[in-house]
C-alpha positions in Angstrom: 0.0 0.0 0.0 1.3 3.7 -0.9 0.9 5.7 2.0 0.6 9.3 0.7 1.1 12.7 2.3 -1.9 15.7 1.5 -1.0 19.2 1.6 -3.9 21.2 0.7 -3.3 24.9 -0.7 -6.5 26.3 -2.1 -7.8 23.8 -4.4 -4.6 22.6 -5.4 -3.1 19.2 -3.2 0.3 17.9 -3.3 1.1 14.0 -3.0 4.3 12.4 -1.7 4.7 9.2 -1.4 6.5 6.7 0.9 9.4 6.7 -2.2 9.6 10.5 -2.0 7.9 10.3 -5.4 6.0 14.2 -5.9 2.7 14.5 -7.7 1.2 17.6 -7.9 -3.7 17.6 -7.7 -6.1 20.0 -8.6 -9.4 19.3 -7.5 -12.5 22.0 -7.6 -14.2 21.3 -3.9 -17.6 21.8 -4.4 -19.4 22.1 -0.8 -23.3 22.9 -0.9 -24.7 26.4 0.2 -26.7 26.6 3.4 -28.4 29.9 2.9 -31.5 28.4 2.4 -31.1 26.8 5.7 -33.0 29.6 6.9 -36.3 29.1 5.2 -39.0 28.6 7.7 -40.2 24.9 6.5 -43.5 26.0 7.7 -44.0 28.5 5.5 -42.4 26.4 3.1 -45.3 23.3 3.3 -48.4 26.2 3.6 -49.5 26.2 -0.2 -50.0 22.2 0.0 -52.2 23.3 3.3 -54.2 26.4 1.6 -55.0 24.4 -1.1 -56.8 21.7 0.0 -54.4 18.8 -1.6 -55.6 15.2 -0.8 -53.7 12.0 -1.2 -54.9 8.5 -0.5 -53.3 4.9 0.3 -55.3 2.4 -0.7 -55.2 -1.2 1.4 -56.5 -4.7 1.5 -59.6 -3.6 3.5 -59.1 0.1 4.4 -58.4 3.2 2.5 -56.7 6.0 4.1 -57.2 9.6 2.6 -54.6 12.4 4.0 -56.4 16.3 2.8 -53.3 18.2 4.0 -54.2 21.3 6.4 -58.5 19.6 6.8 -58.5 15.7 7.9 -57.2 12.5 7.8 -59.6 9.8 7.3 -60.0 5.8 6.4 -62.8 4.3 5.2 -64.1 1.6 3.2 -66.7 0.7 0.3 -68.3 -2.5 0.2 -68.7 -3.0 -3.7 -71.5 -5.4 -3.0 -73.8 -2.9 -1.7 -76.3 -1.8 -3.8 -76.1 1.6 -2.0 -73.7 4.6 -3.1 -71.2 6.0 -0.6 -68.8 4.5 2.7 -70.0 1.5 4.3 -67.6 2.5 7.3 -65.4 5.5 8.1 -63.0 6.8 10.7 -61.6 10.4 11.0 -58.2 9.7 12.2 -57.9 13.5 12.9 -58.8 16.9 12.2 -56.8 20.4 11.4 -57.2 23.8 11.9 -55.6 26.1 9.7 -54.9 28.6 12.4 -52.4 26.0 14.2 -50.0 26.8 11.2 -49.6 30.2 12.4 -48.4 28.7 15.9 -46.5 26.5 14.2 -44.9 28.8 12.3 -44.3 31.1 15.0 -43.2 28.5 17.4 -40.5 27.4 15.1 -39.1 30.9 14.8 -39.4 31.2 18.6 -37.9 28.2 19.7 -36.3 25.6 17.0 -34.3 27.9 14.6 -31.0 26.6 14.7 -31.6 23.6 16.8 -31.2 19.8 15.0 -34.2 18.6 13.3 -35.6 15.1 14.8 -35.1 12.3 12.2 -37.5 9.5 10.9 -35.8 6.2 9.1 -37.7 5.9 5.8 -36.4 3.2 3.7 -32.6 2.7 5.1 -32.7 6.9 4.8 -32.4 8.9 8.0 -34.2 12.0 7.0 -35.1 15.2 9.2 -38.5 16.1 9.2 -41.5 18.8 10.8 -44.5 17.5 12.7 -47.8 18.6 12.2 -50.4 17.2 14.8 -54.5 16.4 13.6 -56.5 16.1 16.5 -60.1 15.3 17.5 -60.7 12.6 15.1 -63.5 10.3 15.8 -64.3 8.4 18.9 -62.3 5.8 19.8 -64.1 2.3 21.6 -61.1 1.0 23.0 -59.7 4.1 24.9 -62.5 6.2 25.0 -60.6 9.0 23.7 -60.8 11.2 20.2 -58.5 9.7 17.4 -55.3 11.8 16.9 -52.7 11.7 14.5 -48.7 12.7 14.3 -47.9 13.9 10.6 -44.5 13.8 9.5 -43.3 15.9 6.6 -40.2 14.9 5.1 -38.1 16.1 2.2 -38.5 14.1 -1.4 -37.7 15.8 -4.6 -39.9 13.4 -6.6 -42.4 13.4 -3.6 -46.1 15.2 -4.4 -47.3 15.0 -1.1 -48.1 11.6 -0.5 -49.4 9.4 1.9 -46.1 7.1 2.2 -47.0 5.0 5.0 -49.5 5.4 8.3 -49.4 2.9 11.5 -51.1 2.6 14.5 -48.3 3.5 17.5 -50.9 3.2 20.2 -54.8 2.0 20.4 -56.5 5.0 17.9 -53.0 7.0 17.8 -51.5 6.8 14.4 -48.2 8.1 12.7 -48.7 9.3 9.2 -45.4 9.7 6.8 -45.8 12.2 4.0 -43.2 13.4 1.1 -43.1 16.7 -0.1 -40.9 18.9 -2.4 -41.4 21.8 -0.6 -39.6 20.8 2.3 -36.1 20.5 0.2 -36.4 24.1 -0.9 -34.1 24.3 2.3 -31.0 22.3 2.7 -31.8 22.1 6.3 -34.3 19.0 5.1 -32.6 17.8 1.9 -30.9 14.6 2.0 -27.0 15.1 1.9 -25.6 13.2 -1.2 -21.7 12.6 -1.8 -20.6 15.1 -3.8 -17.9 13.5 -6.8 -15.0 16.3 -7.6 -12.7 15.5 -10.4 -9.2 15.4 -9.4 -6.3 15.7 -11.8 -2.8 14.8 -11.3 0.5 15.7 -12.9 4.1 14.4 -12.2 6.3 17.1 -10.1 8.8 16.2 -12.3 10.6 14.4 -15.3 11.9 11.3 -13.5 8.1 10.7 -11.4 5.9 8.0 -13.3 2.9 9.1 -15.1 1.4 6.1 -12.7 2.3 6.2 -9.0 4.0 3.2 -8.0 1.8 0.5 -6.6 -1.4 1.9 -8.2 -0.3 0.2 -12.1 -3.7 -1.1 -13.0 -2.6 -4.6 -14.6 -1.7 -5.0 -10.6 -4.9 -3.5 -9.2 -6.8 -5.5 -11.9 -5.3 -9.1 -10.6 -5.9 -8.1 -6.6 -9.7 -8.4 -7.9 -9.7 -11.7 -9.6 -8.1 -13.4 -6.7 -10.7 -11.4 -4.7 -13.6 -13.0 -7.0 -11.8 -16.4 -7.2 -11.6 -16.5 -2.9 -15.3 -15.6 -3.2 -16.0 -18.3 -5.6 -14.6 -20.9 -3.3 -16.4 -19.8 -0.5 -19.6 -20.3 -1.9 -19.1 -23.5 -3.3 -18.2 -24.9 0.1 -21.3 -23.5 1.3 -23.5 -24.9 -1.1 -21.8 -28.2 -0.4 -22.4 -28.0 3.3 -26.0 -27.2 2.7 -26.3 -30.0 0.7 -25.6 -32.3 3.2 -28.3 -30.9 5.7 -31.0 -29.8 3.5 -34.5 -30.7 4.3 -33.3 -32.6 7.7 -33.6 -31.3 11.4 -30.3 -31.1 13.0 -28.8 -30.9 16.7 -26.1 -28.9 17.4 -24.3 -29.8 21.0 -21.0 -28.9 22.4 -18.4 -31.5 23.2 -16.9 -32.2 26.9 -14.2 -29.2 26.5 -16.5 -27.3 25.6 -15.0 -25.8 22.7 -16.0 -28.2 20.1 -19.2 -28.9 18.5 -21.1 -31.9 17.5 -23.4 -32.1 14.9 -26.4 -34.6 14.8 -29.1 -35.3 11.9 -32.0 -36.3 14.1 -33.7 -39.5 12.5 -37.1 -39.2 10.8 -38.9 -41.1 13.5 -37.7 -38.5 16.1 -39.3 -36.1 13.4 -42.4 -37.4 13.3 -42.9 -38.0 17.1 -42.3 -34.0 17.7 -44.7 -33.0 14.8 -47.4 -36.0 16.0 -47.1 -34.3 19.4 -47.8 -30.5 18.5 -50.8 -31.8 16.0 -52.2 -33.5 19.2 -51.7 -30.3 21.3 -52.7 -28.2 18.1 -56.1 -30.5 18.0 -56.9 -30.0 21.4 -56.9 -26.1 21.0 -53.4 -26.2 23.6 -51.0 -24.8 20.8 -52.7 -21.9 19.3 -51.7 -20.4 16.5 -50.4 -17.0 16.5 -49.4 -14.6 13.8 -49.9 -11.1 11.4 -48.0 -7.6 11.1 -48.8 -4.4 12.0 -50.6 -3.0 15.0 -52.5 -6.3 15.2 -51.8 -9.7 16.0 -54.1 -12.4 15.4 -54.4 -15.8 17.9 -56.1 -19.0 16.2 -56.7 -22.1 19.0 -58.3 -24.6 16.9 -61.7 -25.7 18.3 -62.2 -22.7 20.7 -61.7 -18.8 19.7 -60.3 -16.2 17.4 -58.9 -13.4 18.7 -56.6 -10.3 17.4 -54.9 -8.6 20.2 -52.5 -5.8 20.8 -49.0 -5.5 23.8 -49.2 -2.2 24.5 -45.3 -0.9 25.5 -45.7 -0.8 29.1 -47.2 -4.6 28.6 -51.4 -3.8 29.2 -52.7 -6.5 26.0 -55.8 -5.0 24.4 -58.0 -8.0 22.9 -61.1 -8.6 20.5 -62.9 -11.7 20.1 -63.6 -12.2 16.7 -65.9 -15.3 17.2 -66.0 -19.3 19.2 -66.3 -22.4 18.2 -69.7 -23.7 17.9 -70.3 -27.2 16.0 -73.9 -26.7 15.5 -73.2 -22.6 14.4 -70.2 -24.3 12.0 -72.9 -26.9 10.3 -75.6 -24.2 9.9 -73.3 -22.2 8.2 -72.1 -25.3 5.9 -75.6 -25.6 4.8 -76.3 -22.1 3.7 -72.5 -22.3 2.2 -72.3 -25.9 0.5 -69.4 -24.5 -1.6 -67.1 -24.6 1.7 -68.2 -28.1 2.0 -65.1 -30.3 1.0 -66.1 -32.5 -1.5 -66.4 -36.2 -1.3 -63.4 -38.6 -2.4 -61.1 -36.2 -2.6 -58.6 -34.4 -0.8 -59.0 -30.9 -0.6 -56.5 -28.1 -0.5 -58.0 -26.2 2.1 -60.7 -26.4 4.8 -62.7 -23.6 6.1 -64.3 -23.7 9.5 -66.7 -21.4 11.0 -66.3 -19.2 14.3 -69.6 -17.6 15.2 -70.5 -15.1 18.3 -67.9 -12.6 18.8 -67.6 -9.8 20.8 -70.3 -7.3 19.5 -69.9 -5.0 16.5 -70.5 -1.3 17.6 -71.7 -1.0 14.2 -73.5 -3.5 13.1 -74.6 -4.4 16.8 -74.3 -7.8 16.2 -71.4 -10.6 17.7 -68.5 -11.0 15.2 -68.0 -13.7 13.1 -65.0 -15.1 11.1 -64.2 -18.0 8.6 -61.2 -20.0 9.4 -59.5 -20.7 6.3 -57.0 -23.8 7.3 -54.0 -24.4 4.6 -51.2 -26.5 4.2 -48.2 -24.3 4.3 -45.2 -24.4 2.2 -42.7 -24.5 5.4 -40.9 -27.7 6.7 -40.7 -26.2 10.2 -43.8 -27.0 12.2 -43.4 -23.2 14.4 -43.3 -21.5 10.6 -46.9 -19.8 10.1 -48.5 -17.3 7.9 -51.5 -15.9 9.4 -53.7 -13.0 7.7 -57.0 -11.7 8.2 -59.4 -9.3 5.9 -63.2 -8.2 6.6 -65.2 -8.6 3.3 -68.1 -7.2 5.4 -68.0 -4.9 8.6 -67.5 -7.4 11.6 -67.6 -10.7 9.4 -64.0 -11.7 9.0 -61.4 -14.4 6.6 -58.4 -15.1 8.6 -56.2 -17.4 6.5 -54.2 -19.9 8.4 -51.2 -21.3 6.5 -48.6 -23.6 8.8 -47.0 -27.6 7.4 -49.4 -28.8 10.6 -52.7 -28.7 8.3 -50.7 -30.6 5.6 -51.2 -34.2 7.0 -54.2 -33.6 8.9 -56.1 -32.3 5.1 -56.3 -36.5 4.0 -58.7 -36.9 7.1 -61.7 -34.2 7.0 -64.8 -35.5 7.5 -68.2 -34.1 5.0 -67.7 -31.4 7.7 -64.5 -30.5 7.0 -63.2 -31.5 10.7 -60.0 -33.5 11.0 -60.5 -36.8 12.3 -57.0 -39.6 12.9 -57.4 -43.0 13.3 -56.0 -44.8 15.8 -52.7 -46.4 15.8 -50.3 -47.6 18.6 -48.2 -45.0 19.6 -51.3 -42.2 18.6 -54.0 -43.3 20.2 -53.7 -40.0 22.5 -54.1 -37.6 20.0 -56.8 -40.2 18.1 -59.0 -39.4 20.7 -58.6 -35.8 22.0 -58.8 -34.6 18.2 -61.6 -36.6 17.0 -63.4 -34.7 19.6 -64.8 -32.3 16.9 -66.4 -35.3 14.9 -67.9 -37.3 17.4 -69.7 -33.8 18.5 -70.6 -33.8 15.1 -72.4 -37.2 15.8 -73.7 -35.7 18.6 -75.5 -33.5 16.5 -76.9 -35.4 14.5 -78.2 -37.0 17.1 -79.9 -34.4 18.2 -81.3 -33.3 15.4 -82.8 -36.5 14.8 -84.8 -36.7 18.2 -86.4 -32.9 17.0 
């Protein structure tokens, strides 16, 4: 490595290197003004405000609509309704125009000068101003007004969108909006590396056009054995992965402690763990648990759906979206006979039906929800994909996709309930999951002596 010396002198630099070999650099610096630092960002944002600009986000069941300087609202239209306009909506928040004045104001006051808080957008730190909506529409859960936190950050190609909005707290959001007015001041412009040509000539006749070490046929060559180390790398890699793919391993340390042993567990250790959790899954003891965002949503098979929230300081807020009830499940089988599985065949998919929620402020009926049970693509039995959407206000889908329902699919009943058969070692789970089905009996029972 050439270790060189800088001398700077204007915009010219000087080079020495470890050989004493002079190079004389001239380089323009080009450094970016910060005049416009001043501009109150306030001011800057207040035509997007004044003239009532609204942007929307459009989601699997809600649509959020930000009208910058009036509301912030979500809502949504059920396209099966035979009636024009929202079937629900939420105002998330409300703004005055007048609070831009002591917004304004305040900034002049009290932040001029000092460093702008940042928000993380997409790997970017970028500074931004917070404008606050208020007194949005009643909230069940806290009993409070809906309030909102609108951050305005700097993007060129930005026009005022809605970027992203979550839920930070139960009916307390945190809206993200772009804007090009915002980098009209440097203060809120991202800071890019700025590239400034340098040209170098020898000091003298006897220095090499080419510093010494720097000859690219050399520099060249450090890469390919770069690429070729690489290379190897990967290939043994691939090669261990090989060995272990698709099989569950153990990994335990020696008697020194500082080696490691590393142990393929045999399929029949496999299948005793997995028979285990789909006995424990069957009798509702391993629920389910899964989504992202502000909710989380909890499935234990044969009991309750529920979507639930941890608070930071740990309080858990929870909704019951509906309980299992076999006769409610059959009921809802015969007015649906296309969820019915069909007969001789295996089916993909099984829906079940969870019936009598908590109630629906809106509708002012209990919840319901439709269990949709999937085989999922994941060899590890603690792998699941849960979603939920609501077709209808209150009525719910929540998907359910885990490699537990891929066995138990081969043993629905015309109900769509998993039933195993006995065998030695699984006669435990044979009978705590056939539970479901033999209440189906039980059912029919009854509904023979009516």
């Amino acid at each position: 490595m050439v270790r060189l010396l800088l001398a700077f002198s204007g915009f010219q630099l000087t080079f020495k290197s470890n050989a004493r070999v002079g190079v004389q650099c001239t380089a323009q610096l080009n450094s970016e003004s910060s005049k416009d630092a001043d501009l109150n960002p306030y001011e800057l944002i207040r035509p997007v405000f004044t003239k009532k600009f609204c942007a929307y986000r459009v989601e699997n069941y809600w649509t959020y609509e930000i009208c910058h300087g009036r509301y912030i609202r979500q809502f949504h239209e059920d396209p099966r309704s035979r009636q024009e306009g929202v079937a629900q909506e939420y105002y998330l928040g409300k703004f005055d125009l007048k609070q831009l004045d002591k917004l304004s104001k305040n900034y002049e006051e009290n932040e001029r000068g000092k460093k702008r808080p940042t928000v993380t957008v997409e790997d970017l730190t970028l500074p931004f101003i917070e404008v606050n909506f208020t007194d949005g529409s009643l909230c069940d859960l806290s009993s409070k007004k809906r309030f909102t936190r609108v951050l305005y950050v700097c993007l060129e190609e930005g026009n005022h969108d809605l970027y992203s909005i979550k839920e930070t707290s139960t009916c307390e959001y945190e809206v993200v909006s772009f804007s090009p007015l915002l980098c009209k001041s440097s203060e809120f412009k991202l800071k890019t590396a700025v590239e400034n040509e340098i040209k170098c000539y020898p000091m003298n006749a006897q220095t090499p056009a080419v510093p010494v070490g720097y000859e690219l046929d050399r520099i060249q060559k450090e890469k390919e054995k770069e690429k070729e180390q690489l290379k190897s790398l990967k290939e043994e890699k691939n090669e261990l992965g090989s060995i272990f793919e698709g099989k569950r391993i153990s990994i335990e340390t020696d008697s020194t402690g500082q080696g490691i042993r590393i142990k393929i567990v045999p399929e029949s250790e496999n299948k005793r763990a997995f028979t285990q959790i789909a006995r424990q899954f069957l009798t509702g003891e391993y629920c389910l648990t899964g989504g992202s965002g502000w909710w989380k949503y909890e499935f234990c098979y044969g009991k309750k759906v529920d979507q639930y929230h941890e608070e930071k300081n740990g309080k858990k807020v929870s909704i019951n979206l509906g309980n299992w009830d076999l006769k409610e499940h059959v009921k809802w089988l015969e007015a649906n006979p296309s969820k019915r599985p069909k007969a001789g065949k295996t089916p993909k998919q099984v829906s079940h039906f969870y019936s009598y929620g908590e109630a629906c402020d809106l509708t002012k009926k209990p919840r319901t929800v439709e269990v949709k049970l999937k085989c999922g693509s994941s060899a590890n039995s603690e792998s699941v994909t849960i979603y939920l959407m609501e077709p209808k206000t209150c009525e719910y889908v929540l998907g359910v996709e885990s490699s537990i329902i891929c066995e138990l699919l081969s043993t629905v009943d015309e109900n769509g309930l998993f039933v195993i058969s006995p065998a030695s070692d699984e006669s435990s789970m044979s009978s705590s999951s056939s539970s479901l089905s033999s209440s189906a009996e039980l059912f029919d029972d009854d509904e023979s002596k009516d």
